[in-house]
DOPA-359794 format. One line per 8 residues: their letters; for each residue x, y, z of C-alpha. Coordinates in nm, 2 decimals, padded with zeros to 4 digits. Layout:
<nodes>
a = X Y Z  ...
</nodes>
This chain:
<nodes>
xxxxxxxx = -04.37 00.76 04.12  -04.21 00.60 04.44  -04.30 00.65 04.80  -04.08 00.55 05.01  -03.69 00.57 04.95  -03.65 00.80 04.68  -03.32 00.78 04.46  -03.17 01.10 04.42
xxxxxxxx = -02.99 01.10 04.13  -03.32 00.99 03.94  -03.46 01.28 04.07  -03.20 01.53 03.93  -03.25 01.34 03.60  -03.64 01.43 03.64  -03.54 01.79 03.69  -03.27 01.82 03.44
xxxxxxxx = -03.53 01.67 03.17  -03.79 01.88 03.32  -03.59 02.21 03.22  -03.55 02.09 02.86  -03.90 02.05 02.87  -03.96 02.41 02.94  -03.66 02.53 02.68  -03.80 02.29 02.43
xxxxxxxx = -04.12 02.48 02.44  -03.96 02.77 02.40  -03.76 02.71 02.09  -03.93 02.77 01.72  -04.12 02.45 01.56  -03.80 02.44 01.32  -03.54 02.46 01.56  -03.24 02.19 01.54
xxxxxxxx = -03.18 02.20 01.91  -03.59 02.11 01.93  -03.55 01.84 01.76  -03.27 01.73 01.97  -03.40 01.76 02.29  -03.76 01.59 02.14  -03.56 01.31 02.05  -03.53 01.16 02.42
xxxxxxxx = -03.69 01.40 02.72  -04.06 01.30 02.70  -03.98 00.87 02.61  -03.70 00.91 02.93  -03.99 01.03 03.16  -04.18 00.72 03.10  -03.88 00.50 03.10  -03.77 00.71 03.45
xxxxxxxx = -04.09 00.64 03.57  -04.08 00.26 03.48  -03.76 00.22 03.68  -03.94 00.35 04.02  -04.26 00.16 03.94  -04.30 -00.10 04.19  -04.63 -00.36 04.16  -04.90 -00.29 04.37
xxxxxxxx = -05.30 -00.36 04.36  -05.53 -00.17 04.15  -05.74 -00.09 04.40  -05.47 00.10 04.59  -05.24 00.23 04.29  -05.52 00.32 04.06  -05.65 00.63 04.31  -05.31 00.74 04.35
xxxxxxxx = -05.23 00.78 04.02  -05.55 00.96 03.96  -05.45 01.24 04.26  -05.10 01.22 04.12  -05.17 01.26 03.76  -05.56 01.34 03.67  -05.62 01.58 03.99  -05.33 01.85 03.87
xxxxxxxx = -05.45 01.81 03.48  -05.85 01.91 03.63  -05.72 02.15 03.82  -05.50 02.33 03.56  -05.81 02.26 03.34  -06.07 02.46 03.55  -05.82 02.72 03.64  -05.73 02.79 03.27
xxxxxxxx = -06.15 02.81 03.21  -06.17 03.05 03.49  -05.89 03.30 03.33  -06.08 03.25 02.97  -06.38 03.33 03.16  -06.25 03.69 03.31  -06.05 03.75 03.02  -06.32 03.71 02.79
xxxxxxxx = -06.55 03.95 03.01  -06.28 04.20 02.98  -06.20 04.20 02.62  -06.55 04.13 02.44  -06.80 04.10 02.75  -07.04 03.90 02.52  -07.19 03.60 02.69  -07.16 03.39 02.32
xxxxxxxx = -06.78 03.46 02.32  -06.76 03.33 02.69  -06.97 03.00 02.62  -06.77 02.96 02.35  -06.45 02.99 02.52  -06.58 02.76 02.81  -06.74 02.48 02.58  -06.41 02.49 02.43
xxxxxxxx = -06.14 02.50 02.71  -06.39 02.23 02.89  -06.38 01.95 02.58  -06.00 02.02 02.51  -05.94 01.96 02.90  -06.13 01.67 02.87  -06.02 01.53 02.56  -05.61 01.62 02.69
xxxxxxxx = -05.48 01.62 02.34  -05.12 01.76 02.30  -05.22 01.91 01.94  -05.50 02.09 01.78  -05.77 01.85 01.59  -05.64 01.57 01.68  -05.68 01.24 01.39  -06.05 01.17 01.39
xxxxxxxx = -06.14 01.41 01.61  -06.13 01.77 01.40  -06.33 01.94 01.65  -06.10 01.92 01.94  -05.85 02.21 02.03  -05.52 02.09 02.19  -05.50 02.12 02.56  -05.08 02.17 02.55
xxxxxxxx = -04.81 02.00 02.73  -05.07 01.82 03.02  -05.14 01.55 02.77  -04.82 01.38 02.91  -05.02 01.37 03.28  -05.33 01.21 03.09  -05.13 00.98 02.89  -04.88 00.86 03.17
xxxxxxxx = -05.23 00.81 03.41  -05.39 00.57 03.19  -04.99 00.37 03.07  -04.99 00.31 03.48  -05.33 00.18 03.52  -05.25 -00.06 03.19  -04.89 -00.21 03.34  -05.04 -00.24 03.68
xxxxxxxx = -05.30 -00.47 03.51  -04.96 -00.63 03.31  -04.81 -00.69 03.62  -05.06 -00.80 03.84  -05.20 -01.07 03.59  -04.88 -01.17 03.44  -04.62 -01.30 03.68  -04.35 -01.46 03.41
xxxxxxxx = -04.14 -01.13 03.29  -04.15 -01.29 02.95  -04.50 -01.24 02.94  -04.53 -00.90 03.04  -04.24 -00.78 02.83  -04.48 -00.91 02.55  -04.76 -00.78 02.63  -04.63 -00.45 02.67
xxxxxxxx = -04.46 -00.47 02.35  -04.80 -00.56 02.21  -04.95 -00.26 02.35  -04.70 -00.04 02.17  -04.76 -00.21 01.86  -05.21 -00.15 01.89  -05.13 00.18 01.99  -04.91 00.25 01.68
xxxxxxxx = -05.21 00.08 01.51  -05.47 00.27 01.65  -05.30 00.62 01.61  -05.26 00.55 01.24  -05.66 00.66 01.25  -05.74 00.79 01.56  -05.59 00.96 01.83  -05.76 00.87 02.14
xxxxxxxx = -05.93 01.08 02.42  -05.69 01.11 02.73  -05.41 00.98 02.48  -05.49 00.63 02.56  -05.33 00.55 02.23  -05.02 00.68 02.35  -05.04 00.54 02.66  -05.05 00.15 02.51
xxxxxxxx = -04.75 00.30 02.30  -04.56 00.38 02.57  -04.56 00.06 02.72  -04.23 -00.01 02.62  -04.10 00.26 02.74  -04.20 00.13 03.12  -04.13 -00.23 03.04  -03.78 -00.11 02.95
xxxxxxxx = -03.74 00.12 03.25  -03.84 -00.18 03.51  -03.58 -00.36 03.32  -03.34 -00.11 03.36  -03.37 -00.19 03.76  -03.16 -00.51 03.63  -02.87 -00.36 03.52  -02.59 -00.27 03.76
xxxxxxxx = -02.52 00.10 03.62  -02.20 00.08 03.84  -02.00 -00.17 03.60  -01.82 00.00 03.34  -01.79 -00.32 03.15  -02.14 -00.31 03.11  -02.23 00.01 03.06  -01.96 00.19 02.84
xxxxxxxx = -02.06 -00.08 02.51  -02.40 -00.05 02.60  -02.36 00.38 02.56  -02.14 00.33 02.27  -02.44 00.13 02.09  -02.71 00.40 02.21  -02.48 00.65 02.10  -02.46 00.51 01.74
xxxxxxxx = -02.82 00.43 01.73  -02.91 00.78 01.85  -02.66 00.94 01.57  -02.78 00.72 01.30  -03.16 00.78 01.34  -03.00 01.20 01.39  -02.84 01.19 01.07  -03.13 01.02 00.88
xxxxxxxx = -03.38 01.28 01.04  -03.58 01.07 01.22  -03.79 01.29 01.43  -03.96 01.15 01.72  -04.26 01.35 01.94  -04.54 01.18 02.13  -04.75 01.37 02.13  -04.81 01.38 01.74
xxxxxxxx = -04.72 01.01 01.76  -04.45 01.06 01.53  -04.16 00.83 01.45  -04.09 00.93 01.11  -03.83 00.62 01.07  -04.09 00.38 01.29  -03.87 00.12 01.43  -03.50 00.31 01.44
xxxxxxxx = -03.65 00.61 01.55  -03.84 00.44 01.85  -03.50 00.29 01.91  -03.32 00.61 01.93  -03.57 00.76 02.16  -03.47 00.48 02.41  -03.10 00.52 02.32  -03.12 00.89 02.38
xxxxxxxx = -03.29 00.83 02.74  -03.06 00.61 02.79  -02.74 00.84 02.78  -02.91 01.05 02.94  -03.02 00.90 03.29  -02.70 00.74 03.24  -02.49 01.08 03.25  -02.74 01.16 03.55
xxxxxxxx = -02.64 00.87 03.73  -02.24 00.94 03.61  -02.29 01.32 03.76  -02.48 01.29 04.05  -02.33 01.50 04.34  -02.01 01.61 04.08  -02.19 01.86 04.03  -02.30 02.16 04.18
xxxxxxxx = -02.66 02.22 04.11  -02.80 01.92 04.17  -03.00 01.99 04.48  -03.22 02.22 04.28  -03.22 01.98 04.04  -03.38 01.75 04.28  -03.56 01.97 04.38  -03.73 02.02 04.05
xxxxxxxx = -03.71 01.65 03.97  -03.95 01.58 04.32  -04.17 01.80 04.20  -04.19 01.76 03.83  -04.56 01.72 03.79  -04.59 02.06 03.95  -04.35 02.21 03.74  -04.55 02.08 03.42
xxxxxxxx = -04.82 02.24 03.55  -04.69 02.56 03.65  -04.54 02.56 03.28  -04.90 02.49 03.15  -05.06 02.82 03.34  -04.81 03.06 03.26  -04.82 02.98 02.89  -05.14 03.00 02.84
xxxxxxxx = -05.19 03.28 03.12  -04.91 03.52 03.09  -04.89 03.73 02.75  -04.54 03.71 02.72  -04.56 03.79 02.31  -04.66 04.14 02.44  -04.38 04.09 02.70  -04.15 04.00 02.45
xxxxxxxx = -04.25 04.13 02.13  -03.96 04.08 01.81  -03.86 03.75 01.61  -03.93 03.40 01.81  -03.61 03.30 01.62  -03.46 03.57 01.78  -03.16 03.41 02.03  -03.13 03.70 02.27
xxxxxxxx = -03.53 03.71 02.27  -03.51 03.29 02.35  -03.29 03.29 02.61  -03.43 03.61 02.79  -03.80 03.44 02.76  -03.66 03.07 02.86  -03.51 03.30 03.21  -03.82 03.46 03.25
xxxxxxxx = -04.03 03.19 03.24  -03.78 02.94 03.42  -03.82 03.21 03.72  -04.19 03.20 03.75  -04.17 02.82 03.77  -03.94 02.80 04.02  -04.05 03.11 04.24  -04.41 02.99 04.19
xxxxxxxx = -04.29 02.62 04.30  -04.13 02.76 04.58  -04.39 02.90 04.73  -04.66 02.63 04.66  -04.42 02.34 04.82  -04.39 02.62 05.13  -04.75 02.65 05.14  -04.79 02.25 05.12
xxxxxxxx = -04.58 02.21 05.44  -04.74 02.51 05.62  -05.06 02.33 05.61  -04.93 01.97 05.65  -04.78 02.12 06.02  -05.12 02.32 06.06  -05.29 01.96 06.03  -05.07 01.78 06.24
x = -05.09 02.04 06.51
</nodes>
């Protein structure tokens, strides 16, 4: 979320997580290597992106957020309404199908739920993996009210630990429009992130008991099968395996931070990680626009059919990314000219 100096290495983490993200999606429901990587990727991007969040106004943060955040999830939104629309015309060409199709697309873009009929609201459809963009909008605009009205850390550690406790509250009923339940949950997740600012990474004495207790925590709440996913607001052992999702993300911007520049691909790492909103959203389009069961017909469990479908797809991402950021610049020097 930073503007000016931008740390590297928390940028390849952004990638790196941003790739499981896309082979996560690609693995079956039932998949042990799912539940792995759902263990840490999606808490570490909000505890990533309270490390880089830096105080600022309302007035001035709340707008950026919204271009940041709410402008790629509308966007992805109208274009996914647009493709139902000609898709729809093609296949059927009855105007009830296509009202239907738009009515529906248009709530479930609204609504941003990361799962179909969402608790107390049956009559939603999910909208996929952009309820992260809607959820991480609205846990910004709540810690920039934290931190601008609470100066003692004390007191904003509370109240964000507060907020994850009403949110946990609330999503026992309902699950909120725009995942504002899951946005107060996440609180801790930032709190803990601008905490993490505090910590000298560099000191060994510091940091190798600190990973050993993740580590346990992680493989305790692992071996008891406590599952952990957002977007279903599941923690199915509620305290340890909110702790583990922490722990996880931990090891893992840790091992970022251990690895930077020891290893050979992380400049397109970075490169991902700079951009990672636009990756979510190229992973949102060609999911729901490319039919890649008919590209890939055969078992979903199939390994050969995983990894060729997780290379395909990883290649439209990055060839469509390339091309958008070249576009970007193209008409930032066209304006400056």
């Amino acid at each position: 979320m930073e503007k000016a100096k931008r740390l590297d290495w928390i940028d390849m983490c952004r990638g790196f997580i941003m790739i499981l993200v896309v082979f996560g999606h690609t693995l079956t429901y039932n998949s042990n290597l799912r539940f792995i990587i759902f263990t840490f990727h999606m808490p570490a991007l909000f505890i990533i992106s309270g490390y880089v969040f830096k105080p600022r106004p309302l007035k001035t943060s709340g707008p950026k957020y919204a271009k940041r955040l709410l402008l790629p999830l509308y966007a992805a939104g109208t274009a996914l309404i647009v493709y139902r629309i000609i898709r729809v015309y093609f296949e059927t060409g009855r105007m009830s199908d296509i009202i239907y199709w738009v009515k529906r697309t248009f709530i479930a873009m609204l609504f941003a739920s990361g799962t179909d009929t969402p608790k107390g609201f049956t009559w939603v459809h999910t909208f996929g993996m952009l309820w992260f963009l809607a959820a991480m909008f609205w846990a910004m605009i709540f810690l920039c009210l934290i931190f601008n009205h609470a100066k003692k850390e004390s007191v904003r550690a509370l109240l964000c630990f507060a907020g994850t406790i009403i949110g946990i509250v609330i999503s026992r009923k309902y699950w909120l429009p725009m995942n504002i339940d899951i946005a107060l949950i996440v609180l801790t997740y930032l709190y803990v992130g601008h905490f993490l600012k505090n910590i000298d990474l560099d000191n060994k004495k510091i940091m190798i008991p600190l990973m050993l207790a993740c580590i346990v925590i992680w493989g305790i709440n692992y071996a008891l099968v406590g599952k952990i996913e957002l977007a279903q607001r599941k923690f199915t052992i509620p305290l340890l395996s909110f702790a583990a999702s922490i722990a996880g993300s931990f090891i893992v911007i840790y091992a970022a931070k251990l690895v930077y520049r020891d290893i050979k691909v992380y400049n397109p790492l970075c490169f991902i990680g700079r951009n990672s909103m636009t990756v979510l959203v190229l992973h949102f389009i060609e999911s729901n626009m490319i039919p890649w069961n008919v590209i890939l017909p055969g078992n979903p469990a199939s390994k050969k059919r995983i990894i060729i479908f997780f290379i395909l797809r990883t290649i439209f991402i990055l060839v469509s990314l390339t091309i958008w950021t070249k576009v970007k610049e193209a008409y930032k020097n066209w304006k400056r000219k």
